[in-house]
N, C-alpha and C positions, 0 to 999 in steps of 0.2 A: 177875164173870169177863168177862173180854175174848176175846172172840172175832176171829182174824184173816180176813179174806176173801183166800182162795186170791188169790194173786201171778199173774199176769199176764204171759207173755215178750212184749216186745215182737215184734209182727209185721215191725220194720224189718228186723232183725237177718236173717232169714234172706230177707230179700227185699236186704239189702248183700251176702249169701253168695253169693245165684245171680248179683246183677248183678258180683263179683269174678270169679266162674267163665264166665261169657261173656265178660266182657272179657279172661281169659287165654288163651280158646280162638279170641278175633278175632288177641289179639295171636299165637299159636301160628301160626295159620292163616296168616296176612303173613310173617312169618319165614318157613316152609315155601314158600310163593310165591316169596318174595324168592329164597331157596335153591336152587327148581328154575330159576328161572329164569336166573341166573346159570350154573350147571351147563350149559344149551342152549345158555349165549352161550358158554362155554368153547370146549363141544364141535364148535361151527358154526364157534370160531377155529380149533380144532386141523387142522379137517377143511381148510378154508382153507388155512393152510400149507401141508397136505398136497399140496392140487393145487396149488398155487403151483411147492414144491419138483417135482411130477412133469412140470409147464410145463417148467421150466427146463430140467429134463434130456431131455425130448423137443425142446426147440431144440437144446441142444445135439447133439445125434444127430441132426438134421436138417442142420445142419452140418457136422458129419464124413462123413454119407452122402453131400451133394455132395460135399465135395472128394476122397471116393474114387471118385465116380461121373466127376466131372472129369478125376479120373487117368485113367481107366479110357476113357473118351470124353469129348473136347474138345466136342465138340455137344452133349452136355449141355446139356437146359434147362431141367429141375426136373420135379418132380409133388407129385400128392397123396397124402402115406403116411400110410393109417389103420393103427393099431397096436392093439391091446388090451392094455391093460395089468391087468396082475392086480390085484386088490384083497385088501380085508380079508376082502368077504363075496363080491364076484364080478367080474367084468372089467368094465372101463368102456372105451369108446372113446378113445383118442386119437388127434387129425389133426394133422399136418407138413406148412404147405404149403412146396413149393419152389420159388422161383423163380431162373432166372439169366438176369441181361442182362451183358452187355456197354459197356463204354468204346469209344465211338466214333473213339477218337484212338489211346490204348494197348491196346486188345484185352485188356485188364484184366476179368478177369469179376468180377462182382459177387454176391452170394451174398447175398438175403432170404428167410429162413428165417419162419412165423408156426407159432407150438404152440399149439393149443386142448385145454384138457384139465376136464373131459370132456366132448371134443366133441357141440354139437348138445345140451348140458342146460341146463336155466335159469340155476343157479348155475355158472358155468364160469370157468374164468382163461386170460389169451389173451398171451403175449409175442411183442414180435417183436424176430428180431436178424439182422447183416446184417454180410458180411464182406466186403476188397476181396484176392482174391490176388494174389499177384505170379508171372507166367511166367518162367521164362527168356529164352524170345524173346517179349517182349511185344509186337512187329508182326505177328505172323502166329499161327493158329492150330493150331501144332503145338508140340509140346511137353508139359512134366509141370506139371502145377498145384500148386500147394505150398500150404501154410496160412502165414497170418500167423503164427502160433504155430512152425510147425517148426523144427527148430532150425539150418536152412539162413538165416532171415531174422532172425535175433538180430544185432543191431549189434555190431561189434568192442568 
């Protein structure tokens, strides 16, 4: 009679199972990394645009405020307009600064507008723009100040 001697499971076998299962949970783990962190870069762009686009339009309202402050008074000669601007979760500062010179020959004012938004933070976006009006009487300082844009200075 032949007797068999109890079979044997190889020990590799279940030592190839765990090193399969750690190696799916390194790879899981990188993907998941990969993942979040793409997600931040998104959100850091999104947030970016955002004060970009609120840049823009605080210059421009920087601009329209001179040329009605122009209207309103030829000695006009800018400031600093802090704003708060609403947010998603709360106000953030915004600054307009204003400047106006003068053309030494035409009495031409000049109109540089700079929007910081959100003023005074580390990540902030900063434009500047800068307009030349046209007076009626451009030799002397009376008069209505008009925008390049009105529809008084449109070319025939």
């Amino acid at each position: 009679m032949r007797t068999h001697a109890p079979s044997r499971k190889p020990h590799s076998r279940s030592g190839a199972a765990l090193l399969v299962v750690v190696l799916a949970i390194v790879i899981a783990a990188m993907v998941a990394a990969t993942l979040t962190q793409t997600a931040l870069t998104q959100r850091r762009q999104v947030q970016l645009e955002r004060d970009r686009a609120q840049t823009f339009w605080l210059a421009e309202s920087g601009l329209s405020r001179a040329v009605a402050e122009l209207d309103r008074n030829p000695n006009y000669r800018g400031e600093d307009w802090r704003i708060d601007v609403p947010g998603p979760s709360e106000s953030q500062p915004g600054l307009v600064a204003i400047h106006i010179t003068r053309n030494a020959e035409t009495n031409q004012p000049r109109i540089d507008v700079t929007a910081e938004f959100p003023a005074g933070a580390v990540y902030r976006t900063r434009l500047h723009r800068e307009l030349v009006l046209n007076l009626p009487n451009s030799h002397s300082n009376t008069g209505r100040a008009s925008s390049a844009l009105s529809p008084e200075n449109v070319a025939p």
